[in-house]
Structures are given as C-alpha cells and as structure tokens.
C-alpha positions as CSV (number, residue, x, y, z in Angstrom):
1,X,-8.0,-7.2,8.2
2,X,-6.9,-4.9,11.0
3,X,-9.1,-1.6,11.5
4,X,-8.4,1.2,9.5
5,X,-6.9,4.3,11.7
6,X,-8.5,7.1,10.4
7,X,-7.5,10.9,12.0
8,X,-10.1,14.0,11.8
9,X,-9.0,17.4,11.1
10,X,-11.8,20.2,11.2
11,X,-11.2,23.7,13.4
12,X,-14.8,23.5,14.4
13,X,-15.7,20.7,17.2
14,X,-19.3,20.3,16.0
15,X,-18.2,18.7,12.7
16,X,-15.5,16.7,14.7
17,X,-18.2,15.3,16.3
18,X,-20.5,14.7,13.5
19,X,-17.8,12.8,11.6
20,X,-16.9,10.9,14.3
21,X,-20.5,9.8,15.3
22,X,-20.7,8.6,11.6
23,X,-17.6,7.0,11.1
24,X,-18.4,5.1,14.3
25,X,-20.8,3.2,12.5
26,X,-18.2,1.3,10.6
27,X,-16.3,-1.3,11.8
28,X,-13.3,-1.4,10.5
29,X,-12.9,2.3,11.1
30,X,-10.9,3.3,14.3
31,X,-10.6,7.0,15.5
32,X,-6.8,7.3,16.2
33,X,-6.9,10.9,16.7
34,X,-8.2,14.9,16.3
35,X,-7.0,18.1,15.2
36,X,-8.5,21.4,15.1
37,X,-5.8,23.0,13.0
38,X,-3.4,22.7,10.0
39,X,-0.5,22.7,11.9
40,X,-1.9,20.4,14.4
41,X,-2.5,17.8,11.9
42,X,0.6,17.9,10.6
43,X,2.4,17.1,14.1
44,X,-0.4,14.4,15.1
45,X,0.4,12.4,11.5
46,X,3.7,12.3,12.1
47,X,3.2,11.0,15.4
48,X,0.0,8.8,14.7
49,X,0.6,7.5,10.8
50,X,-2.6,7.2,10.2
51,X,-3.9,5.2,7.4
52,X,-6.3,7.7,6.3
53,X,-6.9,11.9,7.0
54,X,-10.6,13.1,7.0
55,X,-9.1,17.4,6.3
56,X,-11.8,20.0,6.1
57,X,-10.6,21.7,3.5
58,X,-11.9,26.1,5.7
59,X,-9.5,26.6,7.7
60,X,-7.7,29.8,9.3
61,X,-3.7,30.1,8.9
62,X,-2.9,26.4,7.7
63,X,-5.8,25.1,5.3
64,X,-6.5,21.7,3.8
65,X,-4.8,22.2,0.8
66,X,-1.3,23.3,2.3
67,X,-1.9,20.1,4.7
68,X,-2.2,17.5,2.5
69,X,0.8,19.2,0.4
70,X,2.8,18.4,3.8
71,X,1.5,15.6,4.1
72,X,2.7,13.3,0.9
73,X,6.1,14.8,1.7
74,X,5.5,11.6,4.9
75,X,7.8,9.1,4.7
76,X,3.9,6.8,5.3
77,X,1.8,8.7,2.7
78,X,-1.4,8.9,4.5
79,X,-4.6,8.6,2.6
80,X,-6.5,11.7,1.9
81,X,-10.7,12.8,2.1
82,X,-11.0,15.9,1.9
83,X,-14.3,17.5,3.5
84,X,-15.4,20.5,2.8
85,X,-19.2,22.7,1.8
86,X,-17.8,23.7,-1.2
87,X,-17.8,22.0,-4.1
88,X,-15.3,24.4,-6.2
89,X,-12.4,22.6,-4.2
90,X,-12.8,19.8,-5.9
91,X,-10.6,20.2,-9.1
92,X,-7.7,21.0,-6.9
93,X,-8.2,18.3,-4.5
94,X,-7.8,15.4,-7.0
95,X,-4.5,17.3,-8.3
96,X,-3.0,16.8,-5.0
97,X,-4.0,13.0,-5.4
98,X,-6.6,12.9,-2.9
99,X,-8.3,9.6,-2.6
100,X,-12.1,11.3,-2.2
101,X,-13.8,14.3,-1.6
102,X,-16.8,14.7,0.6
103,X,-19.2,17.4,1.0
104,X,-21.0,19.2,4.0
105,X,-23.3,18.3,5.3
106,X,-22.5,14.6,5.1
107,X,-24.5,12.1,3.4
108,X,-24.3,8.8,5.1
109,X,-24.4,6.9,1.6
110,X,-21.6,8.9,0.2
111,X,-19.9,8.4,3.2
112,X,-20.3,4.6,2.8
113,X,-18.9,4.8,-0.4
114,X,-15.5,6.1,0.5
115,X,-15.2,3.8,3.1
116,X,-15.5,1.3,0.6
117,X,-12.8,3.2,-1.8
118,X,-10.7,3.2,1.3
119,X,-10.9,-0.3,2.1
120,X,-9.7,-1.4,-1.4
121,X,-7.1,0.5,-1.7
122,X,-5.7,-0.9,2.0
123,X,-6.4,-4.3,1.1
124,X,-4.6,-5.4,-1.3
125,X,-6.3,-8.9,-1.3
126,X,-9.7,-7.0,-2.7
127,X,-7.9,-5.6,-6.0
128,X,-9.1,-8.6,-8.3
129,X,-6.7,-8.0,-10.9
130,X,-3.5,-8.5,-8.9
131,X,-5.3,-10.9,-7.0
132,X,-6.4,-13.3,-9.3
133,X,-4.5,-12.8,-12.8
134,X,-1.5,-11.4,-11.1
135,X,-1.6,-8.7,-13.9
136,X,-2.6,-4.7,-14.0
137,X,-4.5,-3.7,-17.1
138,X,-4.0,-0.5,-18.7
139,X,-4.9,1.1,-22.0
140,X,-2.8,1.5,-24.3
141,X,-3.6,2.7,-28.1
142,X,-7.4,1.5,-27.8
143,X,-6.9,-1.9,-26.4
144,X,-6.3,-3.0,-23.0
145,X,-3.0,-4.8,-21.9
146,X,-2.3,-6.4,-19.6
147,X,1.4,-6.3,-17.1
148,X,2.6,-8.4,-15.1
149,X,4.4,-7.1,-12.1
150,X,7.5,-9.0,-12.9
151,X,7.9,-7.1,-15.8
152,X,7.4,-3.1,-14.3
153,X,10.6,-1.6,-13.5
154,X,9.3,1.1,-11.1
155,X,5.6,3.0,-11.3
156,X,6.1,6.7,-10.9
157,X,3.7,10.1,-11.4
158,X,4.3,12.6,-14.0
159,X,2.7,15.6,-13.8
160,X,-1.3,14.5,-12.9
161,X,-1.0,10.6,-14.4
162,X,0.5,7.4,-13.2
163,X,2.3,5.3,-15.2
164,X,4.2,2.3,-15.3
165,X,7.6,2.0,-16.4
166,X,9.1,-1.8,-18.3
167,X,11.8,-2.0,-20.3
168,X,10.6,-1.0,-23.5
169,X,7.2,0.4,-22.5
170,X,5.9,3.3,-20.8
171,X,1.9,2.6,-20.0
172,X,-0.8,5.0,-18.2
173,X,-2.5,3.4,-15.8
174,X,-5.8,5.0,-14.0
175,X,-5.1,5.0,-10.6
176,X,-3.2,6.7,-7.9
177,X,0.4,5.8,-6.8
178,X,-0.9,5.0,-3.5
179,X,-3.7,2.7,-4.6
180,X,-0.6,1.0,-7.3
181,X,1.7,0.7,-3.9
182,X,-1.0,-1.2,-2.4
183,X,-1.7,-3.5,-5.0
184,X,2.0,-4.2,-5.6
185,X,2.5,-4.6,-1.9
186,X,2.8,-8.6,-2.4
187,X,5.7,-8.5,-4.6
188,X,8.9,-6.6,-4.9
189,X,8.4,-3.2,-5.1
190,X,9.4,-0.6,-2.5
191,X,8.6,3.2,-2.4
192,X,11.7,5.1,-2.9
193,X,10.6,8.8,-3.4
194,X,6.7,10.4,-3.1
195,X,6.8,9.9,-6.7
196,X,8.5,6.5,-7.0
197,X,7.7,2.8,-6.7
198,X,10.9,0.2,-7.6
199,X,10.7,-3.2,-8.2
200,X,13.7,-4.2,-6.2
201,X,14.7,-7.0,-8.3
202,X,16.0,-4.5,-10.5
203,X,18.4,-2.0,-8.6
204,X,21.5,-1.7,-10.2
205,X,23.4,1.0,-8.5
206,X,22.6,3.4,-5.4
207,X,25.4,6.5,-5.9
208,X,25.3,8.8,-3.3
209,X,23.5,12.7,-4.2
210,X,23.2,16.0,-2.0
211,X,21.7,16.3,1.4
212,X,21.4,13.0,2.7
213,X,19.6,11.8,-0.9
214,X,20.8,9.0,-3.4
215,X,20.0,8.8,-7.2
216,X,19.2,4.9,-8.1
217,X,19.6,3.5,-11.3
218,X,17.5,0.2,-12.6
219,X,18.5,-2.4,-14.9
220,X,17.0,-1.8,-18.7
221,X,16.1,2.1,-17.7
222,X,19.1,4.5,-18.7
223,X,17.3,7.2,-16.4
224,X,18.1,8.2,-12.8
225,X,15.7,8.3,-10.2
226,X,15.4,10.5,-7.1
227,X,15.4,8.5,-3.9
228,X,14.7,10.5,-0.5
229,X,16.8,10.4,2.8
230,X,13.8,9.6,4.6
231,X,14.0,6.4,2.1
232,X,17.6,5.2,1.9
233,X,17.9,3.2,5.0
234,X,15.4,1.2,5.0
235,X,15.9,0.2,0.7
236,X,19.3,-1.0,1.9
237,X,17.7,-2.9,4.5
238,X,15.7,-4.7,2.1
239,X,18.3,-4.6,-0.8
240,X,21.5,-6.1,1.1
241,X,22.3,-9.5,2.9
C-alpha cells in the first residue's frame, strides 16, 4: 500500500510541530503539507489532494468547521480529523462526516487508533466484508442483510445517514459515503455528486442541466440524480467507448 498523504492545518506552529513529531512515528503516514490558516488549507488541498486533513477545529477568520464544509465540495473528498481542546465540537463534527475527532493534548494511543480508522477506510482490501463475501451488510427490520454490489444502484446521503439504493430496496447502512466509495472502489461504481455514488452499469441517460451540471437517470430508479460539472467529464470517460 502506498503511504497515506496526510496535510496539517493548526494557526499555532507548536501544535504543527507536535502532530507532526507524532504522526512521524507511523509509517505509512507522509507529511504532504502545512497550513496555518483556513483559507490556506483550502488553497494547499486543492493543490496537494491529500488523502487525509488533520484541521484544528480554533481558528481566527476561517475555522475548522467552515473548512471542512469547503472541503467535501473537492472534486477528491479528502478525509477529515478534526483536532481540537474542546470536546463540545464534537456533535458538529461527525454532522459534517468527519472521519474522527481528536483532542488536545494528543494521546498517542488515540492517535493510533485513527490511524488505524484511516487505513481501512483507504484500503479497500482490509474491509472483510467486500473482501471476502463480496457483500455489505446492513440492518434492516431487526435482521441483518446482506447486498451484493451488483445489485446497488447508487449509494447516496440523506440528511445525516447513508443508504443504499437497489431496485426495490432502500437500506441504511452505518458508515460514511467515503468509507462506502472505498469499499466499492473494486467494482463499478463512480462518484457523481458529494452526495452520490453510481454503479455505472446502470446509467441510462445523462441530459444536460444548468451551469455546467447534468441530471442522470439509472435503470430501475424513476428518480433523477444531481451530477456535478466538476464530475461530468471524467463519467463520460468511463461511461463511453
């Protein structure tokens, strides 16, 4: 597996430092980059896509929370950790689909264990579900069921919950788009939209929308769904001979 690139953002240089000095003690974790501000960060992961964003949450003009709400507007979502002394930010942190939350001052063990979140969501080879039954288990009415990917239509978020999408079914499924478009990576599915995943084999119809956007419609679904500019080039690429 390659190294993880993994950017800092903190507007003081001591905890810049302090992460850095940590993170340094795992492997697959490279240092692609700083930033001391909000609108800093936002520039750098444009220009860096990193795989992951360590964002205090503190800090002056720009703060952590109106980053990462810039940041899933990326055409490559970045993963998010926020960082931060105070607890309270929590709640809101997990709305905005963060993958894990760490607090000041770091605990090294802690630490660990978001490494280890972040390495299985990147690695799709070390979600044993996909991996060895080919299938995603959800719940559904007390039982679990379980999918198989040739069956999902698309994976989308609505409101705070993921859910999958087949063609008579509609399943919640506890975990986060991002993690979903990492298992998924091995078959046919392709992010259309921050809140959309298609399974190509399915695409109907692309009809042209406003601004540069398309609406796309899937076999089986009667619904349309949103796909972004930032998007469309690339689905034709993979859609067309």
């Amino acid at each position: 597996m390659e190294k993880i690139q993994a950017m800092i953002v903190d507007d003081e240089r001591y905890a810049r430092e302090e992460l850095t000095y940590l993170l340094g003690k795992f492997p697959g974790i490279q240092i692609v980059g700083e930033a001391e501000s909000g609108e800093t960060a936002v520039v750098k992961a444009l220009q860096l896509q990193p795989d992951v964003i360590f964002l205090d949450v503190e800090m002056p003009k720009m703060n952590g929370m109106e980053v990462a709400k810039a940041l899933i507007e990326l055409k490559k979502v970045p993963l998010i950790i926020f960082a931060t002394a105070y607890p309270q930010f929590a709640a809101e942190a997990f709305r905005i689909n963060a993958t894990d939350y760490l607090l000041k001052p770091y605990d090294e063990e802690q630490l660990k264990q978001t490494i280890d979140r972040i390495e299985k969501v990147l690695a799709p080879s070390a979600a044993p579900e996909v991996e060895t039954f080919g299938k995603l288990a959800v719940e559904a009415d007390g039982e679990i069921v379980y999918v198989a990917p040739d069956d999902i239509l698309y994976v989308f978020r609505d409101d705070k919950v993921t859910k999958i999408a087949t063609a008579s079914h509609e399943y919640e499924i506890r975990a986060t788009l991002k993690e979903l478009e990492n298992r998924l990576t091995a078959f046919s599915f392709f992010r259309i939209h921050k809140g959309y995943v298609v399974n190509l084999k399915y695409v109907r119809r692309l009809t042209p929308w406003f601004n540069g956007a398309y609406q796309l419609e899937l076999d089986g679904r009667t619904e349309l769904l949103s796909v972004s500019r930032n998007y469309v080039r690339e689905l034709r690429q993979r859609l067309e001979l």
